[in-house]
C-alpha positions as CSV (number, residue, x, y, z in Angstrom):
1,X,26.5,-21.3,-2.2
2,X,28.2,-18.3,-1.9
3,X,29.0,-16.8,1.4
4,X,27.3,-13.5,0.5
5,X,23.9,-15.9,0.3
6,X,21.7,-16.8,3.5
7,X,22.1,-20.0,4.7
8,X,19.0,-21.1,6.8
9,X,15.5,-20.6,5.6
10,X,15.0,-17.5,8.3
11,X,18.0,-15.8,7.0
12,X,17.1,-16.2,3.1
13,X,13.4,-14.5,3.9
14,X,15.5,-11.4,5.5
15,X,17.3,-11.4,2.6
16,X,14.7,-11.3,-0.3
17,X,12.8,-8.5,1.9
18,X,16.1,-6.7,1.8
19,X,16.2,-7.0,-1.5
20,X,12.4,-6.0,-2.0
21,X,13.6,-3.1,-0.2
22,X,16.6,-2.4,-2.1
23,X,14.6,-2.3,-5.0
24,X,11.4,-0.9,-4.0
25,X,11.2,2.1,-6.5
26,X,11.4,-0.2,-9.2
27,X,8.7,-2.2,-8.3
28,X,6.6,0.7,-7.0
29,X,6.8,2.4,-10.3
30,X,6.0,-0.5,-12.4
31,X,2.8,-0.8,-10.3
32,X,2.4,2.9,-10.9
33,X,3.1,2.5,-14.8
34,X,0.3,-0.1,-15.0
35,X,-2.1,0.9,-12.1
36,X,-1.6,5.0,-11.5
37,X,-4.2,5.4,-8.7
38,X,-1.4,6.3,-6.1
39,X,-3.4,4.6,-3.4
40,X,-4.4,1.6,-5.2
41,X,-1.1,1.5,-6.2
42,X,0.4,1.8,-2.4
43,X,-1.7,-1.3,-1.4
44,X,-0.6,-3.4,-4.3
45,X,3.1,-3.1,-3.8
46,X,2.5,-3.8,-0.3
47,X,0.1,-6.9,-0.9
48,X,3.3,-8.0,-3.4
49,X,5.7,-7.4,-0.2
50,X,3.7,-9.7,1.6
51,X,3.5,-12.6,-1.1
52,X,7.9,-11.8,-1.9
53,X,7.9,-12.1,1.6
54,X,5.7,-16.0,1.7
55,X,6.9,-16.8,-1.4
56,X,11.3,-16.4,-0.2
57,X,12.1,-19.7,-0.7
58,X,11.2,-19.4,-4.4
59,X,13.9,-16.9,-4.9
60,X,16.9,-18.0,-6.6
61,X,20.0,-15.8,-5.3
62,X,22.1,-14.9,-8.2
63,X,19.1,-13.9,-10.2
64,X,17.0,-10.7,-10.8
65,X,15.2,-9.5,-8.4
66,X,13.2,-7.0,-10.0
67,X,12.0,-9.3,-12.8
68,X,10.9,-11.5,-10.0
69,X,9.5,-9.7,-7.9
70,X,7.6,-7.2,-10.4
71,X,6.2,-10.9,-12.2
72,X,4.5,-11.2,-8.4
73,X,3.3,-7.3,-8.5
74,X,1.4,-8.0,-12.7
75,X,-0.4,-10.4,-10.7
76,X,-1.3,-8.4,-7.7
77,X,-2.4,-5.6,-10.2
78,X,-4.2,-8.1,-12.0
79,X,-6.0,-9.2,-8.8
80,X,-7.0,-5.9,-7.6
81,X,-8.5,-5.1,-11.0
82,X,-10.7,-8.1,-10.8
83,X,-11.6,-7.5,-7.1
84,X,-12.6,-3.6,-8.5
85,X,-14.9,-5.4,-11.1
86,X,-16.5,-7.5,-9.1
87,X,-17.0,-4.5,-6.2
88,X,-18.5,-2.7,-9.2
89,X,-15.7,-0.1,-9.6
90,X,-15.9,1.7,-6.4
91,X,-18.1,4.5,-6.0
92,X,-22.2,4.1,-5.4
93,X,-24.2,6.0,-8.6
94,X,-25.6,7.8,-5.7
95,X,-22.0,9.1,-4.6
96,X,-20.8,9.6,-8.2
97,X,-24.4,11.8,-8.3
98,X,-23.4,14.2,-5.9
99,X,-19.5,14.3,-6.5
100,X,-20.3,15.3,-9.9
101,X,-22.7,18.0,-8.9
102,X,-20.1,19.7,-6.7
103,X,-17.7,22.0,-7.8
104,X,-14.0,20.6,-7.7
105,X,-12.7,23.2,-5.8
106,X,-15.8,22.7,-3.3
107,X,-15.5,18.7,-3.3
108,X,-11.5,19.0,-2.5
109,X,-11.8,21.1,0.5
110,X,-14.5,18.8,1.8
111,X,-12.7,15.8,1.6
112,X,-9.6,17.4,3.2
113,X,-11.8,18.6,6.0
114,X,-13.1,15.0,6.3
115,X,-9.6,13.9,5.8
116,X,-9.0,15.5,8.9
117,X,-11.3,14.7,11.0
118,X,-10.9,10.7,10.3
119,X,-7.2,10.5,10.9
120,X,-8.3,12.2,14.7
121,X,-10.9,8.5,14.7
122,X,-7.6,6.2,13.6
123,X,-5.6,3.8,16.3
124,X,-2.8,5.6,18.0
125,X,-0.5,3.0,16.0
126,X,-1.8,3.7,12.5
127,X,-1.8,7.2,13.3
128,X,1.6,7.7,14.2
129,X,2.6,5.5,11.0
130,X,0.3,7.7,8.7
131,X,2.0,10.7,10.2
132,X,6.0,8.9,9.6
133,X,4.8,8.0,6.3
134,X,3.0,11.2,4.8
135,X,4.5,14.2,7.1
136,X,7.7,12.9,7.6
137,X,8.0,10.8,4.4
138,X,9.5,8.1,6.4
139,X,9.0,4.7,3.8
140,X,7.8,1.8,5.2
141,X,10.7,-0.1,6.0
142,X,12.4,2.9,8.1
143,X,8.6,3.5,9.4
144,X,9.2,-0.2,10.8
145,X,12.9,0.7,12.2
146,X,11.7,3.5,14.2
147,X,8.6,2.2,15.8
148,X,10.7,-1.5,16.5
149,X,8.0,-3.2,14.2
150,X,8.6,-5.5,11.4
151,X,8.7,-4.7,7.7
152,X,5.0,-6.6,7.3
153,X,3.2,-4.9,10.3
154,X,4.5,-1.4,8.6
155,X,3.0,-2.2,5.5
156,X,0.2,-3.9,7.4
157,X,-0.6,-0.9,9.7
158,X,-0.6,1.2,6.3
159,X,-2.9,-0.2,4.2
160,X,-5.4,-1.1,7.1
161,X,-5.4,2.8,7.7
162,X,-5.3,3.8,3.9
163,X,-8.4,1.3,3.9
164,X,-10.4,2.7,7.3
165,X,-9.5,6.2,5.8
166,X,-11.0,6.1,2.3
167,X,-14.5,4.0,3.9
168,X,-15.1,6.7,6.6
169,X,-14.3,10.2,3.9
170,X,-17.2,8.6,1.7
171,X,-19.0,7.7,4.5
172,X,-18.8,11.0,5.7
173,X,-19.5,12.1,2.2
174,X,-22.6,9.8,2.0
175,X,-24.2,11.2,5.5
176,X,-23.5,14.9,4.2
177,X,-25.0,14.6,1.3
């Protein structure tokens, strides 16, 4: 093995997430190309960071990375396709009602108003990634340098708030309508 190549099984997971690093905006916009909800998106190339990340060992050095790694990403689009399905697609009939009853314009500044007033509910931690992330346009991985977390709890902390985020707009949505 060359000496370029991690040795120890520690060393050769550091490795493939530098890699998925590396070569992030590849695999982010091939989850774009097939799945363009930015958020959705967002939480699938992280859920594929997480199974690159289990899944280390698999990788063959000296191969392609991107191919690899976006084959693990088709099936994490794939999965949260089938997991929408199943949820029924998102949105109540009774929310869908009343969003398509207001006026864009109207339904935009509500939501950014709501926006607002969730971050102010989120953990101090997810805050302060959601504000690296979207104010500072930090990406994960430096988002994880400069608060001394890993690479995983970045992309954890992230999604969880993406997630608490998008439940408490449309329950705020829900309860003004």
């Amino acid at each position: 093995m060359p000496a370029a190549y991690p040795s120890s099984s520690e060393e050769h997971t550091l490795f493939v997430q530098k890699l998925f690093v590396e070569h992030f905006a590849v695999v982010r916009g091939f989850v774009l190309a097939l799945l363009p909800d930015f958020v959705r998106a967002e939480d699938v190339v992280q859920e594929t960071f997480l199974t690159v990340t289990c899944k280390a060992a698999e990788f063959q050095p000296g191969t392609e990375f991107p191919k690899w790694a976006c084959a693990i990403a088709r099936y994490k689009v794939m999965e949260a396709r089938r997991a929408e399905m199943r949820a029924g697609a998102g949105l109540s009939d009774e929310m869908l009602h009343t969003l398509a009853e207001c006026p864009a314009a109207v339904r935009d500044e509500t939501r950014i108003d709501l926006l607002k007033q969730c971050l102010d509910e989120l953990a101090p931690q997810a805050r302060r990634a959601m504000d690296l992330r979207y104010e500072e346009d930090l990406s994960p991985a430096q988002i994880a340098a400069t608060c001394g977390w890993t690479a995983e709890s970045a992309y954890s902390i992230l999604s969880r708030a993406r997630t608490f985020l998008k439940a408490c707009i449309e329950r705020r949505m829900q309860h003004e309508s």
